[in-house]
C-alpha positions as a printed Julia matrix, in Angstrom:
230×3 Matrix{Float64}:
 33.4   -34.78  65.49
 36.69  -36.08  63.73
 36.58  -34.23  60.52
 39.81  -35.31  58.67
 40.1   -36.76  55.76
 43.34  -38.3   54.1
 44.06  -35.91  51.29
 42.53  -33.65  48.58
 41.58  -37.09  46.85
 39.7   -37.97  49.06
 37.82  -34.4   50.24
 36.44  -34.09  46.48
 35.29  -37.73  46.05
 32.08  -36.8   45.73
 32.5   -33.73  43.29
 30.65  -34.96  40.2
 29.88  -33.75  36.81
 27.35  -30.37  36.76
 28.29  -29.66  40.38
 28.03  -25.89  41.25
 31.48  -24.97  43.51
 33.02  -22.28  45.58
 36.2   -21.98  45.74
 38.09  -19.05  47.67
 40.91  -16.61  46.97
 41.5   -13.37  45.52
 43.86  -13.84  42.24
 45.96  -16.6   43.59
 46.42  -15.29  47.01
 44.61  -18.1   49.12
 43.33  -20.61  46.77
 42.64  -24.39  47.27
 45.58  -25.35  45.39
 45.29  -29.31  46.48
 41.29  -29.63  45.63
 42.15  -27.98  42.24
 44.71  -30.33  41.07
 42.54  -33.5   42.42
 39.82  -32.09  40.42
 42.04  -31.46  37.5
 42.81  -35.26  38.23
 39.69  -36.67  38.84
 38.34  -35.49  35.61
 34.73  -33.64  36.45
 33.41  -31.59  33.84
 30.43  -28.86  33.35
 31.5   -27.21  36.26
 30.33  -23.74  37.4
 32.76  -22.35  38.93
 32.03  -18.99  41.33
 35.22  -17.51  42.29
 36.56  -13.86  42.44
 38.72  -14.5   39.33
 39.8   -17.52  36.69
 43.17  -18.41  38.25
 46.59  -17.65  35.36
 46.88  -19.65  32.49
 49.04  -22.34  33.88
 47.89  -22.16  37.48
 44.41  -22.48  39.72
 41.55  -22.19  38.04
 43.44  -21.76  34.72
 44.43  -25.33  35.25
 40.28  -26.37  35.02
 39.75  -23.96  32.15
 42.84  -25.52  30.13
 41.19  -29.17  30.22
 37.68  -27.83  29.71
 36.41  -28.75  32.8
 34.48  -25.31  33.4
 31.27  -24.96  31.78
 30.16  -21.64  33.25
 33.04  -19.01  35.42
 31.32  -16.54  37.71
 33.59  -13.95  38.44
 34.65  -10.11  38.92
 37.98  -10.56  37.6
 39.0   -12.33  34.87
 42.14  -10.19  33.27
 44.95  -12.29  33.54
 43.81  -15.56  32.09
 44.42  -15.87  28.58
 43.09  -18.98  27.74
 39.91  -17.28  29.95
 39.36  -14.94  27.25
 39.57  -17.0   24.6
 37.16  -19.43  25.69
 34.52  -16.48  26.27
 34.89  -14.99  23.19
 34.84  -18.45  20.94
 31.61  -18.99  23.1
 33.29  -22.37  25.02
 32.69  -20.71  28.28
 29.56  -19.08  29.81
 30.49  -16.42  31.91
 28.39  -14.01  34.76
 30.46  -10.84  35.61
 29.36   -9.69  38.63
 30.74   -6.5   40.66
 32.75   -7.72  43.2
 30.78   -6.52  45.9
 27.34   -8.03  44.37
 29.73  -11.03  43.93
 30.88  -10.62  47.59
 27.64   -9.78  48.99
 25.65  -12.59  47.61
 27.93  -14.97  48.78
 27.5   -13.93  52.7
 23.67  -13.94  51.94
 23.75  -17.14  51.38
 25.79  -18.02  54.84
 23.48  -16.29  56.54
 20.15  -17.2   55.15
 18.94  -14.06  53.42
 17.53  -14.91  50.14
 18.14  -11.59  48.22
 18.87   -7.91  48.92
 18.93   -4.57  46.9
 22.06   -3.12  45.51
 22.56    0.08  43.68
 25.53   -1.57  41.38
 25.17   -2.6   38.15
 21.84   -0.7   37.8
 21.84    0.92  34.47
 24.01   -1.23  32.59
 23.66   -5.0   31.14
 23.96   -6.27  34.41
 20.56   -5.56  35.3
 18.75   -7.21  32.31
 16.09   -9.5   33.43
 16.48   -8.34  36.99
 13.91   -6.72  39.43
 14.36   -3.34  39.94
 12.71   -0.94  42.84
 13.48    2.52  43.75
 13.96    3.31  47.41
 14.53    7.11  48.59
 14.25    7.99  44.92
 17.15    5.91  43.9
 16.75    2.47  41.77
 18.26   -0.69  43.29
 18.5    -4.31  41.64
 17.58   -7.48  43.34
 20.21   -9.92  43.38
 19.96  -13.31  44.92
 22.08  -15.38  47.51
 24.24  -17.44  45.78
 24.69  -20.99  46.69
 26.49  -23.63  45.84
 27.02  -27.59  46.06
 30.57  -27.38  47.32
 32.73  -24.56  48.94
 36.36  -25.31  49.09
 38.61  -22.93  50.92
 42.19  -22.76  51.9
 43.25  -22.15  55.6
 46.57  -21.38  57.12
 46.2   -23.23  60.19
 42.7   -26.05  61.66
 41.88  -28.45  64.03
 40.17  -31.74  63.23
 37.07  -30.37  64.35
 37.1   -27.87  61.39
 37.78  -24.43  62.87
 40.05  -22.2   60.59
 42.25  -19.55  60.75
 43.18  -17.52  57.86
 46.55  -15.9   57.63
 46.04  -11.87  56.4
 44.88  -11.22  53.6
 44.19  -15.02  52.76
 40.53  -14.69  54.25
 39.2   -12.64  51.08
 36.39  -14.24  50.2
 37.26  -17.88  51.57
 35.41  -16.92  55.43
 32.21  -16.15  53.42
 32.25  -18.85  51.01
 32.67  -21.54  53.66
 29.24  -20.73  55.09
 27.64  -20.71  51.66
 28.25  -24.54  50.77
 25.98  -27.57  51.09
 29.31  -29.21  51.7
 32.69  -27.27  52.92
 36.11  -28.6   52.46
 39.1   -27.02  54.09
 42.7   -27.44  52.98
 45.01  -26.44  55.61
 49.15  -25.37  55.75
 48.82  -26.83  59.29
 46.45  -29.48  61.45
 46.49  -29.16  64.87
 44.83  -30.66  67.89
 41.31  -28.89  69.38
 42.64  -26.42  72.48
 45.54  -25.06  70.49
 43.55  -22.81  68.22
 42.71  -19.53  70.66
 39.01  -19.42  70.27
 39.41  -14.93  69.85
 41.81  -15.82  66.61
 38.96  -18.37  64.68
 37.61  -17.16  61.38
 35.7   -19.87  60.42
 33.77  -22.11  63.0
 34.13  -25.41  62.58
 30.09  -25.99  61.85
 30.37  -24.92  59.15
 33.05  -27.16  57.66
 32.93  -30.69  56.67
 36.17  -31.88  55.74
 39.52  -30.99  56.21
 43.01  -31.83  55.62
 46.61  -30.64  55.72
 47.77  -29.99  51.92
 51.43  -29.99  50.72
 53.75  -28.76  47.91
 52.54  -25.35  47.94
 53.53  -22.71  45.5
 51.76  -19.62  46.73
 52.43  -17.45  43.76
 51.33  -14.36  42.95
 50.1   -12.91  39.5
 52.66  -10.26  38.97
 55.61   -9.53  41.04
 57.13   -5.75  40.84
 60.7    -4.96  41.92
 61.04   -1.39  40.38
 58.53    1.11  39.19
């Protein structure tokens, strides 16, 4: 199945307001930068975001947060995003900190169909309020859900119309998880190719699991803080 689509345009189309979405990359190695600026664009608002961390102030997710578009950020990161933090504590934002391996974990629950599991973090502290707890081996574990969401939108460095990706090093992070964990996956790619010229050993992501893609442009690839000296 041919599953290209024109541009970022049209990949989000059907993003509306209140929709729940993925969207991989650890700080602002790997993000979706094409989907974020056509959602900047298009204009949706109370969005929940889940995402390892809320972009810089000027770029990824900082570029949702600055229009208001966010209604809820679930994160494990959030320290570089000033507007971020000003938003939380005015009460503009609601925000679920999650340990980044609860965050992590509940993500590839999801792709793989297991509701909930037990996890020792967070135990103790406000993250467990409200949550079941049950001891196992004399040691108390919480009960955290799969999370889901509406959309997952992940950015590859090479796919084939078909949808298989391949992630260039330390790009997967959390992108090869989240793609599994969407009702719908798009995929923005550096490079399209033909199916054959993928080596099968090399995929990340099968393509049945994605359900758009398309080769993106312009891209900055930054990083949040570059050191030349210490």
């Amino acid at each position: 199945m041919n599953k290209v689509v024109a541009n970022a345009q049209a990949a989000i189309h059907d993003i509306a307001d209140g929709a729940t979405i993925m969207l991989g990359g650890f700080g602002l190695c790997g993000i979706p930068e094409n989907c974020i600026t056509a959602l900047v664009q298009k204009g949706v608002t109370h969005l929940t975001c889940i995402s390892n961390n809320a972009g810089v102030d000027d770029f990824g997710l900082g570029l949702l947060l600055k229009t208001r578009q966010i209604k809820k950020m679930m994160s494990s990161y959030v320290g570089e995003n000033a507007e971020f933090e000003r938003q939380l504590l005015s009460g503009e934002l609601e925000v679920e900190l999650l340990p980044q391996g609860t965050l992590a974990t509940r993500i590839q629950m999801a792709g793989m169909g297991i509701p909930a599991f037990f996890t020792p973090a967070g135990y103790g502290t406000e993250i467990a309020a409200g949550k079941e707890v049950r001891a196992f081996n004399g040691k108390n574990y919480l009960m955290e859900h799969a999370l889901h969401a509406d959309f997952a939108i992940v950015k590859a460095w090479k796919g084939d119309r078909f949808g298989n990706l391949v992630f260039r090093k330390t790009t997967r992070n959390f992108s090869t998880s989240m793609a599994k964990a969407g009702n719908i996956t798009i995929a923005e790619v550096e490079e399209l190719v033909q199916p054959g010229e993928l080596d099968p050993d090399a995929i990340h992501v099968p393509g049945i699991y994605v359900h758009r893609i398309f080769q993106g442009d312009n891209y900055e690839k930054r990083i949040e803080r570059k050191t030349v000296k210490m």
